[in-house]
C-alpha positions in Angstrom: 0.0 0.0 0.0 2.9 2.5 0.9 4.8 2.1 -2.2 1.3 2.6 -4.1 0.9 6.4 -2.5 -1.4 5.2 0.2 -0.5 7.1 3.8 -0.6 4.2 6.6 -1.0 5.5 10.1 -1.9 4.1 13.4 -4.8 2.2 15.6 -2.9 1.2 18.2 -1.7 -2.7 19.1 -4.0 -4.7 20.2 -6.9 -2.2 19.4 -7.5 -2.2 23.7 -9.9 0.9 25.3 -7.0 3.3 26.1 -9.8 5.1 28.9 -10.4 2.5 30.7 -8.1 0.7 33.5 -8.9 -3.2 33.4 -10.1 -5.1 36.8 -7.4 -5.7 38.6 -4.8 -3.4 36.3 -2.8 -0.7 38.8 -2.8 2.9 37.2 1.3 2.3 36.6 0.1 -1.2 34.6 -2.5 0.8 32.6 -0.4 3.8 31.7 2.4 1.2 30.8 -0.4 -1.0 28.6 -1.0 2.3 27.1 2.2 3.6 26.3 3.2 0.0 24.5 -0.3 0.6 22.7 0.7 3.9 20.9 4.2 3.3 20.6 4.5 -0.3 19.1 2.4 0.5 16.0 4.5 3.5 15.2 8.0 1.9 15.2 6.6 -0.9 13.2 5.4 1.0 10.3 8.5 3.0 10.5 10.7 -0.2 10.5 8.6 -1.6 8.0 7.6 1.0 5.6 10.3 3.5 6.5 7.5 6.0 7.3 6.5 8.2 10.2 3.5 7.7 11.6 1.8 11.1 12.7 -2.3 10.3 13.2 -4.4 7.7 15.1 -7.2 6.1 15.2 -9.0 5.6 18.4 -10.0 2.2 19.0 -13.7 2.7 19.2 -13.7 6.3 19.1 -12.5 7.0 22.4 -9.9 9.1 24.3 -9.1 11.6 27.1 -6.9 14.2 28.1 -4.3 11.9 29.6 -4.1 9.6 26.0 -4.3 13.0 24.0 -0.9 13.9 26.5 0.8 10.3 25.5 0.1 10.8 22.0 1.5 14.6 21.6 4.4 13.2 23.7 5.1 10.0 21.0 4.9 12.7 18.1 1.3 12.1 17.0 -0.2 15.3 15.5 -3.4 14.3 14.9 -6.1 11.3 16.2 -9.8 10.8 14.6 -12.8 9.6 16.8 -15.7 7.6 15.0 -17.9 10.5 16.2 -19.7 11.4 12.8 -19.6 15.7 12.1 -17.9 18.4 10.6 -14.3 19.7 11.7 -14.4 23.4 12.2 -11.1 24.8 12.0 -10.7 25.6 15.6 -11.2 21.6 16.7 -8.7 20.3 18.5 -6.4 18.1 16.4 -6.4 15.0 19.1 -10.3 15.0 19.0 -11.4 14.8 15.1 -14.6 14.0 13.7 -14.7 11.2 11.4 -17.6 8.7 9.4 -17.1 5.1 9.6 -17.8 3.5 6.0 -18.2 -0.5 6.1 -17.9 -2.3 3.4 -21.3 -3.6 3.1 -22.8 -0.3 2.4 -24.4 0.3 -0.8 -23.9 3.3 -2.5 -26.8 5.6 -1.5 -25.3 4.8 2.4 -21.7 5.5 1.5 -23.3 8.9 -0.1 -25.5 9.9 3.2 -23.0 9.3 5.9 -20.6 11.3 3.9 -22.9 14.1 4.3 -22.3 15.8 7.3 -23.6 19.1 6.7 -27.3 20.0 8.5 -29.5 22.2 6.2 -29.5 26.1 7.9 -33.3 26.4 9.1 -35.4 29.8 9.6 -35.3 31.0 12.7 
């Protein structure tokens, strides 16, 4: 795919919640489990495909603060959520909007959930 002009990023390594702390998982164990999440995919593709990896993708959409910190401090500069909307410029870049498209989706689907844009209304 990379040597075909598509751009590979990340979605972590085991595709785990990074907000939630496991039963019986200590804080240090979590923040460790999360830390090996963001920073295993990146080396790989950059071992593998010789490229940097700068975005994520959240595992189920979700993230906090604390994982926005651990992904500005691996070099990510951007991570998407599977929340469906527009991206104003202002948003902040570890909390984008993006549409999920599955594969079984005809086209009329594919064409609505790319439309993200509410009609203005009278008021």
């Amino acid at each position: 795919l990379a040597e075909n002009g598509f751009d590979l990023q990340c979605h972590t390594k085991t595709h785990r919640y990074l907000t939630k702390i496991k039963n019986g998982e200590t804080f240090k164990d979590f923040f460790t489990a999360v830390e090996k999440e963001l920073s295993h995919p990146k080396k790989l593709l950059q071992k593998k495909v010789n490229r940097d990896c700068t975005c994520l993708a959240y595992p189920y959409g979700k993230t906090n603060s604390l994982v926005a910190a651990m992904l500005k401090k691996h070099g990510y500069r951007a991570a998407f959520t599977v929340t469906r909307g527009g991206n104003p410029f202002y948003l902040d870049n570890y909390n984008i909007n993006r549409s999920a498209i599955y594969g079984h989706y005809d086209l009329e689907k594919f064409k609505k959930n790319l439309d993200v844009f509410q009609p203005l209304t009278a008021e």
